[in-house]
PAVO-389542 format. One line per 5 residues: their letters; for each residue x negated, y negated, z of N, C-alpha, C, CB. Coordinates in steps of 0.02 Angstrom, whole numbers, plus 50000, padded with zeros to 5 digits. Glycine has a CB too. Layout:
# residues N
a = X/Y/Z/X/Y/Z/X/Y/Z/X/Y/Z; ... $
//
This chain:
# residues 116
xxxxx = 48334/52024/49984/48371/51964/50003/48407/51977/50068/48420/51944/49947; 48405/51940/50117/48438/51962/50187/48504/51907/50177/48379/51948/50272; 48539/51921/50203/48624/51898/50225/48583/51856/50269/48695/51962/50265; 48646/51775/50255/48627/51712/50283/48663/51742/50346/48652/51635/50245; 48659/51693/50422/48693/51727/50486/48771/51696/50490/48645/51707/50565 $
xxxxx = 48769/51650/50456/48828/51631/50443/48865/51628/50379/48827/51584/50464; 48897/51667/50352/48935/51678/50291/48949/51627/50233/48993/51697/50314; 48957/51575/50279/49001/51508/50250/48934/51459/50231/49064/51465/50321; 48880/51491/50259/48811/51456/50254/48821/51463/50150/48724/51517/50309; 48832/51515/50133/48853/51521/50053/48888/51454/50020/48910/51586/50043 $
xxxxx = 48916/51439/50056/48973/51407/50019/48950/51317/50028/49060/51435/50061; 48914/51302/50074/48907/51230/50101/48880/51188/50052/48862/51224/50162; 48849/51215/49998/48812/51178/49920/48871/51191/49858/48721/51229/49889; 48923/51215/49890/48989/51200/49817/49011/51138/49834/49070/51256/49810; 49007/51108/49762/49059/51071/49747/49115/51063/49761/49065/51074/49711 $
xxxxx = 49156/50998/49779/49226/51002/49795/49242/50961/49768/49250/51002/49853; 49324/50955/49738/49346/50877/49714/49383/50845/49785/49411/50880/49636; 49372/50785/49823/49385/50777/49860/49435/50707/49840/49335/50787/49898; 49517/50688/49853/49560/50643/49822/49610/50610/49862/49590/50674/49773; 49624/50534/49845/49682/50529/49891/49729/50524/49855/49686/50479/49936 $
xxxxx = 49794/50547/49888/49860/50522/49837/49883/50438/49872/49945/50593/49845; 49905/50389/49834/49927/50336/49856/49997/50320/49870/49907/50301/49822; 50027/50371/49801/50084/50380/49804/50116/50413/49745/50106/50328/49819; 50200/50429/49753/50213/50443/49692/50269/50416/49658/50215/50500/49689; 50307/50425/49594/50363/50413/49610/50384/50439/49518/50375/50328/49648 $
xxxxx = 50451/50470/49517/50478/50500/49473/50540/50442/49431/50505/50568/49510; 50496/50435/49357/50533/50386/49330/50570/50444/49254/50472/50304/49310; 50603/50393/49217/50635/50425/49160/50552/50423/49080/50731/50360/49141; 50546/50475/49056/50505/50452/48992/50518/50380/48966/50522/50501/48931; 50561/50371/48953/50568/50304/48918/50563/50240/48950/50625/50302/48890 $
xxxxx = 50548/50237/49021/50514/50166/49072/50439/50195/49052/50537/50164/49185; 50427/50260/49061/50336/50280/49052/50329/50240/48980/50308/50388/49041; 50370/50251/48931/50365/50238/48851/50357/50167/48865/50434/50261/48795; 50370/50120/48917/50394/50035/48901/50331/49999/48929/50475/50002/48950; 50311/50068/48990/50254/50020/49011/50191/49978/48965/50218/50062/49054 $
xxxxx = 50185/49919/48994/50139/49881/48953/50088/49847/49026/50189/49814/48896; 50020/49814/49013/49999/49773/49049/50022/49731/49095/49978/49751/49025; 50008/49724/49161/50065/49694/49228/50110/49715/49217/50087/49623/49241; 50143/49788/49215/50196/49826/49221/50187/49855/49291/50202/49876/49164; 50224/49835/49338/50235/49846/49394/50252/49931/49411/50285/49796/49409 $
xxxxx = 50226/49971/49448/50277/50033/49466/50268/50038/49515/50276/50098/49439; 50338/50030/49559/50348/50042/49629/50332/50116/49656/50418/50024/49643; 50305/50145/49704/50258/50200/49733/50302/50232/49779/50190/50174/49771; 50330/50279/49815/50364/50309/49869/50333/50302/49938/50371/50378/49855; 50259/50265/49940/50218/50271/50015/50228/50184/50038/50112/50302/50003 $
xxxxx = 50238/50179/50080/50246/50101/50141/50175/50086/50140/50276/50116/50241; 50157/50010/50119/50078/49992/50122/50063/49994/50198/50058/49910/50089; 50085/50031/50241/50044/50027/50308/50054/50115/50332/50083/49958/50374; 50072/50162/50281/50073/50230/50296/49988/50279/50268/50151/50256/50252; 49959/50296/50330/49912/50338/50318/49905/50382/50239/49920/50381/50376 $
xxxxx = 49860/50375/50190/49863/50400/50146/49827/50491/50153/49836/50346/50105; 49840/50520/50123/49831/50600/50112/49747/50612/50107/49875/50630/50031; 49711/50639/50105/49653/50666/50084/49663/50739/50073/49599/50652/50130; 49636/50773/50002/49651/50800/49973/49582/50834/49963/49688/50773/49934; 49555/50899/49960/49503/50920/49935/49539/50992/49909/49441/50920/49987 $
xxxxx = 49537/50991/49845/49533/51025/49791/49624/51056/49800/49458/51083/49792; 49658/50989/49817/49715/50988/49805/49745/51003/49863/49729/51022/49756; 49705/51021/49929/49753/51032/49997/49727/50993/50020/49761/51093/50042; 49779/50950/50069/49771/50920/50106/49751/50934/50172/49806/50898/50100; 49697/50902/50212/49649/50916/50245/49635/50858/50288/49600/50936/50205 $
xxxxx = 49671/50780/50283/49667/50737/50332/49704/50667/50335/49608/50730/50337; 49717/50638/50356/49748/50562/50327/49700/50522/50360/49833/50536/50349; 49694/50460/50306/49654/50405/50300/49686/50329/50290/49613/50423/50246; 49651/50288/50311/49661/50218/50280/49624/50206/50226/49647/50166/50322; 49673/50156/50191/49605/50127/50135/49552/50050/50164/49655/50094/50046 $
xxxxx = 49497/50070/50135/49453/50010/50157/49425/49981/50085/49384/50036/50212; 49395/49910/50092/49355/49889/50028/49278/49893/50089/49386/49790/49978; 49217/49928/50047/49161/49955/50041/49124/49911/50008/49163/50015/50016; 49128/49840/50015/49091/49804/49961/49147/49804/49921/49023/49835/49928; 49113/49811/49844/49173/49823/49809/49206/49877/49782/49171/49796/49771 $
xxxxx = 49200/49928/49805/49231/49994/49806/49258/50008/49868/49185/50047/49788; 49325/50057/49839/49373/50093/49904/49340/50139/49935/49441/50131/49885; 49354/50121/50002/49292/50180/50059/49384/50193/50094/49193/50120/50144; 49369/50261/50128/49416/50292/50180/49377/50286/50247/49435/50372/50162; 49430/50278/50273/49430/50298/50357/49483/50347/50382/49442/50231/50404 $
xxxxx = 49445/50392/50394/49465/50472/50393/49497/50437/50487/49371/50558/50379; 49565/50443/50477/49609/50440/50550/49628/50501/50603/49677/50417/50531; 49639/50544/50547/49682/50609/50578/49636/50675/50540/49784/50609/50547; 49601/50710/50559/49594/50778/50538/49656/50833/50537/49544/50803/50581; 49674/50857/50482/49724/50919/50496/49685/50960/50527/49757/50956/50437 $
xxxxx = 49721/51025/50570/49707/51053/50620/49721/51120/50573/49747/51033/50689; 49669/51180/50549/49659/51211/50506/49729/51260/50527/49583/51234/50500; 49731/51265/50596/49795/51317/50604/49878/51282/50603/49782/51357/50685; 49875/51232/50584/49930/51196/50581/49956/51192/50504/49915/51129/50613; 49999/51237/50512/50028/51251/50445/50079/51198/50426/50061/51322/50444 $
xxxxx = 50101/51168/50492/50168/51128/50477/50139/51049/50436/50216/51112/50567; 50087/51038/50431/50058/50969/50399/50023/50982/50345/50011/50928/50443; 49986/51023/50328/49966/51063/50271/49970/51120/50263/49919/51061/50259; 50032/51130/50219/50067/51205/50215/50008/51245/50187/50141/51212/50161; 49958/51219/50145/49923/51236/50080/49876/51269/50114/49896/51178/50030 $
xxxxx = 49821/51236/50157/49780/51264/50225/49762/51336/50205/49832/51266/50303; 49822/51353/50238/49794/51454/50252/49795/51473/50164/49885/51529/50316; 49812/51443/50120/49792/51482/50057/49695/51453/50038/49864/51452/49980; 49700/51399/50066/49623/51357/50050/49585/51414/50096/49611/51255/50085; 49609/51428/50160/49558/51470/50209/49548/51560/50163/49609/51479/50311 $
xxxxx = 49615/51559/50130/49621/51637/50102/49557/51628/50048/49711/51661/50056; 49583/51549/50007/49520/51563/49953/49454/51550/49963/49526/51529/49898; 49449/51526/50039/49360/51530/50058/49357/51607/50081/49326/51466/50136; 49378/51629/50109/49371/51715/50116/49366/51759/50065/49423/51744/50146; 49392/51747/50019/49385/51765/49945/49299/51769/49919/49429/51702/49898 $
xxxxx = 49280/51687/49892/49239/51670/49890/49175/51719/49926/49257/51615/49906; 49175/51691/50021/49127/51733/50057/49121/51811/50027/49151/51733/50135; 49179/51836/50030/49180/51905/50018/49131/51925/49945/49263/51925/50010; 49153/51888/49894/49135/51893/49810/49036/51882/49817/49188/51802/49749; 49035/51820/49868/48950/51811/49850/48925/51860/49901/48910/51724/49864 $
xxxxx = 48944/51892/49951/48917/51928/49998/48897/51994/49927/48979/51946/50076; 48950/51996/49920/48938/52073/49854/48905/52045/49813/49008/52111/49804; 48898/52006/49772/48832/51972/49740/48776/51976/49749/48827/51922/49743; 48770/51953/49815/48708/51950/49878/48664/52024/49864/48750/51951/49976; 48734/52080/49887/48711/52137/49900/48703/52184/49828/48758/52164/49954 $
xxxxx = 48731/52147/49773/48703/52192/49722/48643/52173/49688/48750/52203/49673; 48639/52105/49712/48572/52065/49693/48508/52092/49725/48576/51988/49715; 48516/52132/49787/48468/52140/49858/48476/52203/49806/48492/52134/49962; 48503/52254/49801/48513/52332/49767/48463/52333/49701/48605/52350/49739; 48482/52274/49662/48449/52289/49606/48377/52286/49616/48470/52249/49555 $
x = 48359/52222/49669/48283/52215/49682/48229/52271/49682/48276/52188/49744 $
//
């Protein structure tokens, strides 16, 4: 088995959960306990503030929402900038755990190539 020339060439067929947050907002159990149907809950985000994009829980870009027909489509506005820690603190642990990853299937690779 020969090593792909690019490392990350490994990784481009995983799965990702890719998510937006809309918003959030911290209530008491007992408003959660009351909610019923057309129960309103007010959100912490402004309907005209760029929403988050999220892949596998770090954030990685802000978007608008669109209707797609009848499904929500994004329009990816802003890419985070992978060395910019100050907008996605999370980033350099996502980059630690693709290095991880590379590292684990490279040894895979090579005990797979050994056993051959």
């Amino acid at each position: 088995m020969t090593a792909p020339t690019n490392p990350l060439d490994l990784l481009k067929n995983v799965d990702v959960v890719l998510s937006v947050e809309l918003g959030r907002t911290q209530i008491p159990l007992r408003q959660v306990l009351e909610l019923r149907e057309a129960s309103v809950v007010p959100l912490d985000r402004l309907t005209d503030e760029l929403l988050d994009v999220q892949v596998n829980g770090h954030t990685i870009a802000k978007a608008e929402i669109l209707a797609d027909g009848n499904r929500f489509a994004l329009k990816i506005v802003q890419m985070n900038d992978a060395d910019d820690t100050s907008v996605a603190p999370a980033d350099a642990s996502l980059e630690a755990a693709a290095s991880d990853a590379i590292a684990k299937a490279a040894t895979l690779g090579s005990d797979a190539a050994g056993a051959a």
